[in-house]
C-alpha positions as CSV (number, residue, x, y, z in Angstrom):
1,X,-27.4,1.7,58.8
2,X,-23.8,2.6,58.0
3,X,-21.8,0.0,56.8
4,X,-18.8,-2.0,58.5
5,X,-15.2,-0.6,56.7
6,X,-12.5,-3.2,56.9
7,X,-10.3,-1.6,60.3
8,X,-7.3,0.4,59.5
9,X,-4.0,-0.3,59.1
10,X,-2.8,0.3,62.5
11,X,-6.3,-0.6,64.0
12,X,-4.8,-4.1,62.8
13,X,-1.5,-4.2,64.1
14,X,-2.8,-3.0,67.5
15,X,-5.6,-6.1,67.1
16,X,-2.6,-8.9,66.9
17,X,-0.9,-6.7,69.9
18,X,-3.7,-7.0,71.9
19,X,-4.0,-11.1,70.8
20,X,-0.4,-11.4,71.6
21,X,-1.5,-10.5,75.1
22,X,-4.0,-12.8,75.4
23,X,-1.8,-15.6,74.6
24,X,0.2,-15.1,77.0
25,X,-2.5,-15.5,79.7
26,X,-3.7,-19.2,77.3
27,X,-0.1,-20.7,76.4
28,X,2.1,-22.1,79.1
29,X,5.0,-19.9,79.6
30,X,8.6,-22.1,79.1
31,X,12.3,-21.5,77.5
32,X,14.9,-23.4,75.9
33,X,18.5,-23.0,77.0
34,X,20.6,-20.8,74.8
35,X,24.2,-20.9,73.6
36,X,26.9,-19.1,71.0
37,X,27.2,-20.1,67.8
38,X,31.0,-19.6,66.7
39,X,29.8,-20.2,62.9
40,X,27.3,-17.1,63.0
41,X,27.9,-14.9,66.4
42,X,24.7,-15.4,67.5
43,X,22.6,-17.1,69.7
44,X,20.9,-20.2,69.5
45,X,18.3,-22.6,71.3
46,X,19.9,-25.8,72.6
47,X,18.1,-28.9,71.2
48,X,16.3,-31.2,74.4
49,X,16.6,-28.1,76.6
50,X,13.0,-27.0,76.8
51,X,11.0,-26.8,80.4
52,X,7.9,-25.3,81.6
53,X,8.1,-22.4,83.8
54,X,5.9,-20.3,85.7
55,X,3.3,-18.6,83.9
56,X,4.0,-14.9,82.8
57,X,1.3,-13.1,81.4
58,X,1.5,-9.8,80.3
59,X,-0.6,-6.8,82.1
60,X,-2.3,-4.1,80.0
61,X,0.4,-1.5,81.2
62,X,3.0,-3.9,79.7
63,X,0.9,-4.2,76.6
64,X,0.4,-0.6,76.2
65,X,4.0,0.1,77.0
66,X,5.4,-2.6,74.1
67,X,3.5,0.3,71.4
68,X,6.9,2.7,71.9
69,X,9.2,0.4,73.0
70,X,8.5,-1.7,70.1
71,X,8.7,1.3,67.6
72,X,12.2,2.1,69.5
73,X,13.1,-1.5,68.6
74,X,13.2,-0.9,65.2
75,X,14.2,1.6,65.2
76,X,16.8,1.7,62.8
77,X,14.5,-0.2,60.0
78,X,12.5,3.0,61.2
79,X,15.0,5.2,60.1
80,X,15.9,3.9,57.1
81,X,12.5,4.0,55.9
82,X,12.4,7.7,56.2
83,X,15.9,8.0,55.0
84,X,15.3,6.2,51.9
85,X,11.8,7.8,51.5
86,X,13.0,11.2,51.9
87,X,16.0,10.5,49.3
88,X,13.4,9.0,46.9
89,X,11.3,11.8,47.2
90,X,14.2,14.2,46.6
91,X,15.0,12.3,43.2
92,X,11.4,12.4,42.2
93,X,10.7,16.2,42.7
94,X,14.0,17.0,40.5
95,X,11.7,15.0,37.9
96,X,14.6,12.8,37.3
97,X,12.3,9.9,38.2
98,X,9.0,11.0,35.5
99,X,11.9,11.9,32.7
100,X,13.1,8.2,33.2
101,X,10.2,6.7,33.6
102,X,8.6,8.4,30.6
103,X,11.6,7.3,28.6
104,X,11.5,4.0,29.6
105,X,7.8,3.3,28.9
106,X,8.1,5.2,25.3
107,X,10.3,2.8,24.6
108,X,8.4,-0.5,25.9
109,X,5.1,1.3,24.5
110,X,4.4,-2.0,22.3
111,X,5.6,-4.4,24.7
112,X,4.3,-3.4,28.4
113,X,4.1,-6.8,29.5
114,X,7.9,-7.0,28.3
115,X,8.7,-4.3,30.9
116,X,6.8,-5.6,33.7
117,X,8.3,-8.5,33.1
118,X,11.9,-6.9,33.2
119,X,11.1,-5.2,36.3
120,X,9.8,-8.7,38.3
121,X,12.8,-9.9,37.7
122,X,14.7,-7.1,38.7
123,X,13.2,-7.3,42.2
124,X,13.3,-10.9,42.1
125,X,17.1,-10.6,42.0
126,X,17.4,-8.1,44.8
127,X,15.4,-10.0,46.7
128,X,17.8,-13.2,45.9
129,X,20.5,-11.1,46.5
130,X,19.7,-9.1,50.0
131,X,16.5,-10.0,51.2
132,X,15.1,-6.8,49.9
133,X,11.6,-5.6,51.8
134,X,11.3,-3.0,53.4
135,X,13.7,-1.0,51.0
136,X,10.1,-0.9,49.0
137,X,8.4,1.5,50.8
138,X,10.2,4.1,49.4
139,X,9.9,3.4,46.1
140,X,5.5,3.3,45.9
141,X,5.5,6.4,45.2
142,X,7.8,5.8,42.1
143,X,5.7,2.3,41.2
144,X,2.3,4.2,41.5
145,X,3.5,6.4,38.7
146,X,4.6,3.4,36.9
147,X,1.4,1.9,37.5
148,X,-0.6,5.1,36.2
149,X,1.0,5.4,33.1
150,X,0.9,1.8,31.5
151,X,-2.5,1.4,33.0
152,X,-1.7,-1.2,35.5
153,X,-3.8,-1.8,39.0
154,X,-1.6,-0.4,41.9
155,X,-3.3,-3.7,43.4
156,X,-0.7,-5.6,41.1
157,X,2.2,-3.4,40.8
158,X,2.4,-3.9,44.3
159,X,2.0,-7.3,44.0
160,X,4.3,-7.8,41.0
161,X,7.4,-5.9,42.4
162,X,7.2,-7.6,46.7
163,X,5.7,-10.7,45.4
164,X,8.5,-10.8,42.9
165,X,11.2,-9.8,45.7
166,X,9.7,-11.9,48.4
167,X,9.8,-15.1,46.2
168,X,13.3,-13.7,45.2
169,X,14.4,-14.5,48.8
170,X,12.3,-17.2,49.5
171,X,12.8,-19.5,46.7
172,X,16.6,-18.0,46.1
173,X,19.8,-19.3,47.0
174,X,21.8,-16.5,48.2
175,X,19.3,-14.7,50.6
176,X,21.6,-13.4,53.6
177,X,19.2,-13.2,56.0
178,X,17.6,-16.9,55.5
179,X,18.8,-19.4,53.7
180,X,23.0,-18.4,53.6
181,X,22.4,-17.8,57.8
182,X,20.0,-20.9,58.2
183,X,22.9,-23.1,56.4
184,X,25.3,-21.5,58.7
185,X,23.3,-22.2,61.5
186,X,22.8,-26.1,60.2
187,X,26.1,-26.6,59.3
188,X,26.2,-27.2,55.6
189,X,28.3,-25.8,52.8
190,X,26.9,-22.2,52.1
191,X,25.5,-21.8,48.6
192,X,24.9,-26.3,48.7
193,X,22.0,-27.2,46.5
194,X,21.7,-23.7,45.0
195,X,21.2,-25.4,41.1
196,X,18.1,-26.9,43.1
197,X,16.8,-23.5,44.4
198,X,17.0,-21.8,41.2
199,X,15.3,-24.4,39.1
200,X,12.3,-23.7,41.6
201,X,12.9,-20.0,41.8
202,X,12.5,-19.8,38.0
203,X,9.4,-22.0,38.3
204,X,7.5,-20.1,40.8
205,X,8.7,-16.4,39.7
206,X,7.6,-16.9,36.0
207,X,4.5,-18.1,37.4
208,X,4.1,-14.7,40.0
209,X,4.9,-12.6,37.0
210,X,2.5,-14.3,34.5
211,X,0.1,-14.0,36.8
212,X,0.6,-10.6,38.3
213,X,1.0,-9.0,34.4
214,X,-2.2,-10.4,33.1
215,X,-4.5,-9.6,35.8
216,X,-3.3,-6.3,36.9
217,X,-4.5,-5.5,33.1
218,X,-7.8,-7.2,33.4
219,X,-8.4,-5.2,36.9
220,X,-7.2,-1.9,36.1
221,X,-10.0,0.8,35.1
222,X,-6.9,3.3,33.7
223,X,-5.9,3.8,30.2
224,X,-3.0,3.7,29.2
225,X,-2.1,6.7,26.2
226,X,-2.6,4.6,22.9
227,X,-0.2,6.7,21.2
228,X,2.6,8.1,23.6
229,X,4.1,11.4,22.9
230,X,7.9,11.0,22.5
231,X,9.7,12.4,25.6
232,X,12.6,14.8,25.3
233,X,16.0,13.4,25.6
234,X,17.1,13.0,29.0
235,X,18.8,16.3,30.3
236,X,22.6,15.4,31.6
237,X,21.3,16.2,35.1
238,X,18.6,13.7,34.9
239,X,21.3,11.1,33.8
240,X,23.7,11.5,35.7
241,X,20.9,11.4,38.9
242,X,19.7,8.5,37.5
243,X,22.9,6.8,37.5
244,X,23.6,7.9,40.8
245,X,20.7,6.2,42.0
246,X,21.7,3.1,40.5
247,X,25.4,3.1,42.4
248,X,23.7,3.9,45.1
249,X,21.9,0.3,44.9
250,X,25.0,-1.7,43.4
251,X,27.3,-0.2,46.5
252,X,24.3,-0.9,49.0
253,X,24.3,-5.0,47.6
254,X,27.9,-4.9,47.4
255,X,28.3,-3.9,51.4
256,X,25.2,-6.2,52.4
257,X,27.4,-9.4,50.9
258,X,30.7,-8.5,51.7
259,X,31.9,-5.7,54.3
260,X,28.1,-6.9,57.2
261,X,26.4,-3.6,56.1
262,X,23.3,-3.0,58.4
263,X,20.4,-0.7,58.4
264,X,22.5,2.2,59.7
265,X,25.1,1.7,56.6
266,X,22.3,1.9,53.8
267,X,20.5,4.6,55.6
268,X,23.9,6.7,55.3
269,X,24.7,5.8,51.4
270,X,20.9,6.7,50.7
271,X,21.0,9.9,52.9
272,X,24.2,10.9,50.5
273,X,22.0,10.1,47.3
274,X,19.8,12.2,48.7
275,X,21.4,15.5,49.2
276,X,23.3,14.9,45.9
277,X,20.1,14.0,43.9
278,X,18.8,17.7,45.3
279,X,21.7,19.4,44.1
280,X,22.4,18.4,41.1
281,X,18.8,18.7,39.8
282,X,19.1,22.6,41.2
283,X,16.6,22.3,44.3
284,X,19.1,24.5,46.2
285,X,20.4,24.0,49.6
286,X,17.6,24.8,51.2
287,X,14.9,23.4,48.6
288,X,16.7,19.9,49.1
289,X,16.2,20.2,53.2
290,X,12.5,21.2,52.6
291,X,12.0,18.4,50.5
292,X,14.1,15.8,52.2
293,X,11.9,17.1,55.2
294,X,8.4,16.6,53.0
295,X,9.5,13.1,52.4
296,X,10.3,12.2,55.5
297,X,6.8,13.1,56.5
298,X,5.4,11.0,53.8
299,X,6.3,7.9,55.4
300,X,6.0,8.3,58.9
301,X,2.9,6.5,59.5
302,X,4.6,3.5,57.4
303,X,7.8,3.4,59.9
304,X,5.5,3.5,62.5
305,X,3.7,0.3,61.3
306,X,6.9,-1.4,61.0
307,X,7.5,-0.4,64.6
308,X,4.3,-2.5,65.8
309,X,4.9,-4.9,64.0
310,X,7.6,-5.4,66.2
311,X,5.8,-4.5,69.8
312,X,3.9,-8.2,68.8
313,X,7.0,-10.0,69.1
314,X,8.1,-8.2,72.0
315,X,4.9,-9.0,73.8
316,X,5.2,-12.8,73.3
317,X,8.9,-12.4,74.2
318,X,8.0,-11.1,77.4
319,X,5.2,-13.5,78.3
320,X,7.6,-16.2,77.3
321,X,5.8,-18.2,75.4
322,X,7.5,-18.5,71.7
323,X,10.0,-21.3,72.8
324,X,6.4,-22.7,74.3
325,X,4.9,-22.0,70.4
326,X,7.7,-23.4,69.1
327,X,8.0,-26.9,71.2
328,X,4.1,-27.3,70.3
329,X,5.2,-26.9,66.7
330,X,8.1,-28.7,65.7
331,X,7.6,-31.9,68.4
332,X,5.2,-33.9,66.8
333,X,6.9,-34.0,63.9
334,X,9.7,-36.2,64.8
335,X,7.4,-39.4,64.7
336,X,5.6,-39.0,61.7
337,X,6.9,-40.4,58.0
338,X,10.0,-38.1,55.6
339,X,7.6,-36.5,53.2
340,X,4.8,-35.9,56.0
341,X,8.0,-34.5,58.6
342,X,8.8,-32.1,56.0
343,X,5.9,-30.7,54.9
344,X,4.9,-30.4,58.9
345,X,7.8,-28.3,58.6
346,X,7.1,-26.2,56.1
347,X,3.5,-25.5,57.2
348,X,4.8,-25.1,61.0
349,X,7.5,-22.5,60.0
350,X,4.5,-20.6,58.2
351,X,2.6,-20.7,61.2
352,X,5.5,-20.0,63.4
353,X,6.2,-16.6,61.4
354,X,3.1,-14.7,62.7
355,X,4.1,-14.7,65.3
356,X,8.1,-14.1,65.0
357,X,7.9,-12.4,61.8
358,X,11.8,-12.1,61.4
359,X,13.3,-14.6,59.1
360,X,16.5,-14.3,60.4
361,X,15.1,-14.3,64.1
362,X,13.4,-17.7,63.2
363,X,16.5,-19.0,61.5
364,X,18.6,-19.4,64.3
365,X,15.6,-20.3,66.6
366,X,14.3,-23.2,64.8
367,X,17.4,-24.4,63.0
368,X,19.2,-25.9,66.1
369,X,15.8,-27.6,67.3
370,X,15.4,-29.2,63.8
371,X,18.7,-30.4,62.3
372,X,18.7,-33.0,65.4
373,X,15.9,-34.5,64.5
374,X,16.5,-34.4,61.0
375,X,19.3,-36.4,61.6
376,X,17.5,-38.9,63.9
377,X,14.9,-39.5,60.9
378,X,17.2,-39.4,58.1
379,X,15.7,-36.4,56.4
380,X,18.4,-34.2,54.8
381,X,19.5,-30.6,56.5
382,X,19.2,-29.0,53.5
383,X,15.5,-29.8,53.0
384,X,14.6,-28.7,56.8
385,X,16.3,-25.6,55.6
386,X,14.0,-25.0,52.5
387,X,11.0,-26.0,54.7
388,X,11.9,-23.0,56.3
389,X,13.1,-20.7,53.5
390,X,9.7,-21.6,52.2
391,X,7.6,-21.6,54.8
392,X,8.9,-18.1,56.6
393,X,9.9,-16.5,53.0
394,X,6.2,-17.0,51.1
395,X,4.0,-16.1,54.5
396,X,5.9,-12.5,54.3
397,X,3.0,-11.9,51.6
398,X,0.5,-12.7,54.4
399,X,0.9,-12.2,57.9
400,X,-0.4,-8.8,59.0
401,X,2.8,-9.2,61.7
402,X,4.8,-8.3,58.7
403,X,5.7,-5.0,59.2
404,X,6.9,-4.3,55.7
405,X,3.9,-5.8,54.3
406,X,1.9,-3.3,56.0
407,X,4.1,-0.6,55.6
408,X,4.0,-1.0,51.7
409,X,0.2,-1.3,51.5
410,X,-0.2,1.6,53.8
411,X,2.0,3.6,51.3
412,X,0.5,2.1,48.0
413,X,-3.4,3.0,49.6
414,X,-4.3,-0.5,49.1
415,X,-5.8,-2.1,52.3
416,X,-5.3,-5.3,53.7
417,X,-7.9,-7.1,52.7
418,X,-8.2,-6.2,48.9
419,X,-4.4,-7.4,49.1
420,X,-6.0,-10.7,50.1
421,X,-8.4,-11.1,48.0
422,X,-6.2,-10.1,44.7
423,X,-3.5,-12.1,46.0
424,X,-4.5,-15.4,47.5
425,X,-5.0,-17.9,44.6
426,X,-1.0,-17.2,43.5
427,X,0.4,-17.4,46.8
428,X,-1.8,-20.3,47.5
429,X,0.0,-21.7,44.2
430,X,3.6,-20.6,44.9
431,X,2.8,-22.9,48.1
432,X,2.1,-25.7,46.6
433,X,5.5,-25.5,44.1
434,X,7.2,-25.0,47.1
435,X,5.4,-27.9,49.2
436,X,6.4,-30.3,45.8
437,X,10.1,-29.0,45.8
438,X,10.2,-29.9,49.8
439,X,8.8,-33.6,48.7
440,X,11.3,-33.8,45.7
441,X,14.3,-32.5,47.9
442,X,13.2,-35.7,50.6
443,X,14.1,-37.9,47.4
444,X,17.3,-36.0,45.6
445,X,18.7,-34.0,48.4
């Protein structure tokens, strides 16, 4: 009898498609009213305004119709990915990336866990810095040869570099898209309490990183060369793509935090690193198209698994039923004691990101709803925010409705669930620091 394989990728995404359809025939349909935020331009719930309306569930036309229209959605996340994996793949075919790398490593050869540690923190800080994610996908290729050649799982390097990043932006005090916009939203100082974020950032990133470095090396059947042959010095071409790369990255942070770069700005800079990259490391005019065109074809299938992960929303969107979720959710909570309220926060905004897997989405929908009430029970605004920075920023590294998540694993070849199974004792830990900074911010904050 032929044995049960765990379902495919996409097989999955469709499955919570499918189950956002059924929810919307279960879970009464009902909206809050919405206004405009001056502070943020955008829009948000108005707190007491919720009501029951008529039930609308979704048809299986509707459902089968959210598949493209939820690709064409994000589209320009889309986009980006195969920008930035077409530009990476440019860069590695030059052999810029195996000349570096192979530098690099020769000269961490006795202390690998040094360099792993070095690069966690790396994406830790871009993750801190601009909510880095899907920017990843692009790079597996780049971390599987990294992986190979210190003798690392891919299991862990995957783990190391978007656990690292996630818990950068989770735990972090700068993260654009959560907590600087959820602190907008609530109306306290931007960058307030950010000593108190860090202390637990450092906290739970050395513990990912410890963690991630010693069992990705107990895992791993590769060896790693003993005695690694000394590379040749980098050519000038190889530097001076290399260094490219990195402007590329500085100039991409710099116009996140201070001139509102979106997706379509980075896809540009990227799409110039690109073509530069190509021609500079002598792949012609034409050799650089072909290539840009190979890469682009690597990561299809992981753009369109970003692209269902959106069709989920859009399918509980159109039954109307997430203000419904969130009412169920956040209610309750009003009557119950501080250190109980807050954790029922936390936990709720975990829940509450399956099935709105945008943190910045979930920001200004749950924010408005929940500084009232913080305010009615005397809890402090700036723990409902890291109830929610927590809560949203650590279930990135769980929900199957996280598009990036997917995306990454798709690209890496690991599936699903042997990403569960490797990674659920950490992320169960990095919970539990950030369910004991909640409690501690009840008291301090």
């Amino acid at each position: 009898m032929k044995r049960l394989s765990f379902p495919h990728p996409m097989i999955i995404m469709l499955a919570f498609v499918a189950l956002a359809t059924l929810l919307t025939y279960i879970i009464p349909s009902g909206i809050y009213e919405r206004t405009m935020d001056p502070n943020t331009g955008r829009e948000v719930v108005v707190q007491g305004s919720y009501s029951q309306i008529p039930n609308n569930p979704v048809g299986i036309g509707k459902m089968v119709l959210s598949v493209p229209e939820g690709i064409i959605e994000g589209a320009e996340v889309v986009v980006l990915i195969l920008i930035i994996g077409g530009a990476f793949y440019v860069v590695e075919k030059t052999g810029a990336f195996q000349a570096g790398l192979e530098s690099l490593i020769f000269r961490f050869s006795n202390a690998k866990s040094l360099l792993l540690a070095l690069v966690g923190i790396l994406f830790a800080a871009a993750g801190a810095l601009n909510g880095l994610q899907e920017e990843i996908i692009a790079m597996v290729p780049l971390l599987l040869i990294l992986s190979k050649k210190i003798g690392y799982s891919k299991t862990s390097i995957v783990g190391l570099c978007l656990g690292s990043a996630l818990i950068g932006g989770a735990f972090g005090p700068s993260n654009p898209f959560s907590v600087i916009l959820a602190q907008k939203v609530a109306e306290v100082p931007v960058f307030s309490a950010g000593l108190y974020r860090m202390v637990f950032l450092l906290i739970a990133l050395l513990f990912w990183v410890m963690y991630m470095i010693r069992n990705g090396r107990e895992e791993n059947q590769l060896k790693a060369e003993k005695d690694p042959v000394k590379p040749e010095k980098l050519s000038s071409a190889h530097q001076l793509i290399l260094t490219i790369v990195a402007i590329t990255f500085a100039v991409m942070i710099y116009g996140l935090s201070n001139w509102d770069w979106d997706y379509n700005e980075m896809s540009a800079i990227f799409f110039v690193m690109g073509l530069s990259a190509g021609i500079i490391g002598k792949l012609g005019i034409n050799g650089t198209a072909k290539t840009y065109s190979e890469g682009f074809a690597e990561l299809i299938f992981a753009g369109i698994i970003v692209g269902l992960a959106r069709s989920i929303y859009l399918v509980l969107e159109e039954g109307q039923v997430i203000d419904t979720i969130i009412y169920g959710l956040f209610t309750p909570l009003e009557n119950l004691p501080l250190a109980l309220s807050a954790l029922g926060m936390m936990f709720s905004q975990a829940l509450l990101h399956v099935p709105v897997p945008s943190t910045s989405g979930q920001a200004v929908l749950t924010m408005p709803l929940l500084t009232p009430i913080a305010d009615l029970i005397g809890l402090s605004r700036q723990v409902v925010i890291l109830a929610y920075q927590y809560g949203a920023g650590i279930m990135d590294l769980v929900t199957p409705s996280n598009g990036g998540l997917m995306a990454i694993l798709a690209a890496a070849g690991v599936s699903y669930k042997d990403w569960i199974s490797f990674a659920w004792k950490p992320i169960l830990v990095i919970f539990c620091i950030a369910a004991f900074s909640v409690i501690l911010g009840v008291w301090i904050l």
